[in-house]
N, C-alpha and C positions, 0 to 999 in steps of 0.2 A: 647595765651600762653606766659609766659613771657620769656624774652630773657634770656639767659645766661649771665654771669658778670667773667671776668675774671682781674685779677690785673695784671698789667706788671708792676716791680721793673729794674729800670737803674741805673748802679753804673755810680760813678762819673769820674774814669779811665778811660772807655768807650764812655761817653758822650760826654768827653773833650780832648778826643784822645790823655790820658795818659796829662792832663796837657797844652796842647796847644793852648787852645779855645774848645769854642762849635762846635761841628761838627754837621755844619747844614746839612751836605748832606745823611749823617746818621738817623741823625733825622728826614728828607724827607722819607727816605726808612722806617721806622716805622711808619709813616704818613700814608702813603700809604697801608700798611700793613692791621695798626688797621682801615682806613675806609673799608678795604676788605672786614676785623672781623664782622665791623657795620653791613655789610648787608648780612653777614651769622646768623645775630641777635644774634651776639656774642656784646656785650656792654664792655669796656675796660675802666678801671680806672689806669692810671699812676702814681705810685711813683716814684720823679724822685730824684737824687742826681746832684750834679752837682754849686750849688750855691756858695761856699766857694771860687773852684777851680775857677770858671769864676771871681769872684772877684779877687780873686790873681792875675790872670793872669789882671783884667782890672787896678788894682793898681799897678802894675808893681813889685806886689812879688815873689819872685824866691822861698822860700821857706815857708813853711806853719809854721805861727806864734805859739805858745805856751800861749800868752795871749787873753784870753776867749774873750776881748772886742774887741781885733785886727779880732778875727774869726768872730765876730757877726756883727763887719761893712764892713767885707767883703762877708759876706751873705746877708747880706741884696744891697752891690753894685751888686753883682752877680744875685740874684733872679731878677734883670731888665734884664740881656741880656736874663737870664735861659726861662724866661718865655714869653719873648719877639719870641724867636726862636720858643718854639711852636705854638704860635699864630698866625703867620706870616705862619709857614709853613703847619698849619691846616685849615689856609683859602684858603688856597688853593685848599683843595677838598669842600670850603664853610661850612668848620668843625667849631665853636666854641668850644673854652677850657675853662677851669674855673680853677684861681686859689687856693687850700686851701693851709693854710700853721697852722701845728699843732704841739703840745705839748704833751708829757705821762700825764699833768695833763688833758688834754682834755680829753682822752679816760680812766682814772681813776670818773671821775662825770657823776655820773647815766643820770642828764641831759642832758648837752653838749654831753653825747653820744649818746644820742637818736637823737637831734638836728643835730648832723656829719652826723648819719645814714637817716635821714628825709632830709637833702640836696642834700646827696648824690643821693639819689632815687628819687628826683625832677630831677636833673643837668641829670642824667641816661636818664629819662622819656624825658628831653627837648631835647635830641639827641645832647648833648654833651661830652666831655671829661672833666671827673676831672684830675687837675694832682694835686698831693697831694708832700709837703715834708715838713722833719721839720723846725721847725720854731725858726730855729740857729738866728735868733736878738734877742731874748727874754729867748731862752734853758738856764738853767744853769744845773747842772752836776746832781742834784735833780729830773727835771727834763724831760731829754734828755731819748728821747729811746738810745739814742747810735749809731743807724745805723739803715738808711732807711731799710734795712732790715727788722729788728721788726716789726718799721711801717709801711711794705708791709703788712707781716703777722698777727697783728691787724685788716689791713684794711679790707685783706681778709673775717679776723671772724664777722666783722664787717656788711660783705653786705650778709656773706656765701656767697663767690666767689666759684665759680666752678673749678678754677684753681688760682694759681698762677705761674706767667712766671718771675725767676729771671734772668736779663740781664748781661751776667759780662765779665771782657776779658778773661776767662778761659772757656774751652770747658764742663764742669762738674766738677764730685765730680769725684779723681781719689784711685786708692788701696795704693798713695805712692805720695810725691810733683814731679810732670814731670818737676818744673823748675831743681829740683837737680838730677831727673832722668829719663831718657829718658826710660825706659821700664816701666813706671808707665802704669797704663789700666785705661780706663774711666770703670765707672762703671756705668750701663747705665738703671739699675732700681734696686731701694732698697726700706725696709720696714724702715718705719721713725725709728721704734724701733731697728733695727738692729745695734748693738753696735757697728759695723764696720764705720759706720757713723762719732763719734764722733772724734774716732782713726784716722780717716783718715784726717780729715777736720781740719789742721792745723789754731790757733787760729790768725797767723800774720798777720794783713790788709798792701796793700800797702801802699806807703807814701803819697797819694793823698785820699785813701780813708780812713774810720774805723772802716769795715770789717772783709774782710779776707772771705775764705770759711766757719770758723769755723761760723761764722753769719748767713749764708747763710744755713747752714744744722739746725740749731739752729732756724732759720724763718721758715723752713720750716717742721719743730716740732711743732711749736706755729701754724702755718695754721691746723694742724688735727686736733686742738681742733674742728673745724667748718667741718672736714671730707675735707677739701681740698687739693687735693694733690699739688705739685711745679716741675717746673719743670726748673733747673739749666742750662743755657745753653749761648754759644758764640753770645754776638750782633753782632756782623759781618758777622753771617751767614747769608747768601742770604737765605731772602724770610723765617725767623725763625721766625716768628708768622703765618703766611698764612700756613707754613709747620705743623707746630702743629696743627692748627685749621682742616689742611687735614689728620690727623691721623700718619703725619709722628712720628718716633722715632728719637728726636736730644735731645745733652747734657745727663743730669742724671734726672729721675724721681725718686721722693720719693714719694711713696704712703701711704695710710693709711691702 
């Protein structure tokens, strides 16, 4: 029977602990998790963000540039540590990773799409980890999904993932912003069509990512096309992929 396939989506806030580096010991504990996943014969594909931010930070920029060519040599100095960190910390359970790094022309040509989809399901098959993200040295605005996000949700219709797990420093989708209001409610299952969704999921990304919730409810519209539901929740919870994989309820589900 074949295994299950689920996407796990990491923003870049979270990964780089708001800006300050890669947080490898984070990325350990997701390590750990997804080879749990492996031998529940749960299969786990990563989109990960985090390249721009690690470059900034390895060039000594304090704040995020405005011109295209400054972002694209800093993704491309960053995509060494970004993917340096999983490889090092997946060999560790004797895990191999595999780099892809893509474009929206990619997955717009009938071929190259089949080609993504036929690697992808080799790399699956050879009992590795893809991590996938876009491919900011070459993106121009033409294009650029925008935000890993998309690219999660793509990826997802792409394998028909059985899940999507979006990772972010926010606990879910809430009725109202809990940074301006403290009596906001998570909302802790909704139908992707539910208008509340949209209203809710404030379009602003932080200053680190390009985002925002509003992407994230918006990714996780583009996954039903494939009937895949997402499910929106805090990297920092302890044991928040193992817990999902055990039927726990964490973060917000959007179902189809």
């Amino acid at each position: 029977m074949k295994n299950k396939c689920w996407v796990v989506k990491i923003g870049s806030a979270l990964l780089t602990n708001n800006g300050s580096g890669i947080d490898k010991a984070l990325i350990a504990k997701w390590a750990e998790q997804i080879v749990a996943l492996r031998a529940q014969e749960i299969d786990v594909i990563l989109v990960s963000s985090g390249s721009i931010v690690e470059g900034m930070k390895r060039l000594g920029w304090n704040t995020k540039p405005n011109d295209v060519h400054k972002l694209q040599a800093a993704a491309a100095v960053g995509q060494m540590g970004l993917i340096q960190a999983y490889e090092s910390l997946f060999a560790i359970h004797d895990v191999h990773t595999a780099q892809i790094l893509l474009t929206r022309e990619n997955l717009m040509d009938a071929k190259r799409y089949e080609n993504i989809s036929a690697t992808l399901t080799n790399l699956l098959e050879l009992r590795t980890v893809p991590i996938i993200n876009e491919n900011d040295t070459v993106a121009t605005d033409e294009i650029k999904f925008g935000d890993n996000d998309t690219l999660a949700a793509l990826v997802a219709n792409l394998v028909n993932a059985d899940r999507l797990v979006i990772l972010t420093d926010q606990h879910g989708v809430f009725d109202d912003d809990p940074r301006t209001n403290c009596e906001a409610n998570l909302i802790e299952k909704i139908h992707f069509a539910d208008e509340r969704l949209e209203q809710v999921a404030g379009k602003t990304g932080g200053a680190l990512g390009s985002g925002g919730m509003y992407s994230k409810v918006m990714a996780a519209k583009q996954a039903t096309i494939s009937r895949t539901p997402t499910t929106i929740a805090w990297g920092r919870e302890d044991g928040v992929l193992t817990r999902l994989s055990s039927g726990e309820h964490l973060g917000t589900l959007i179902h189809c």
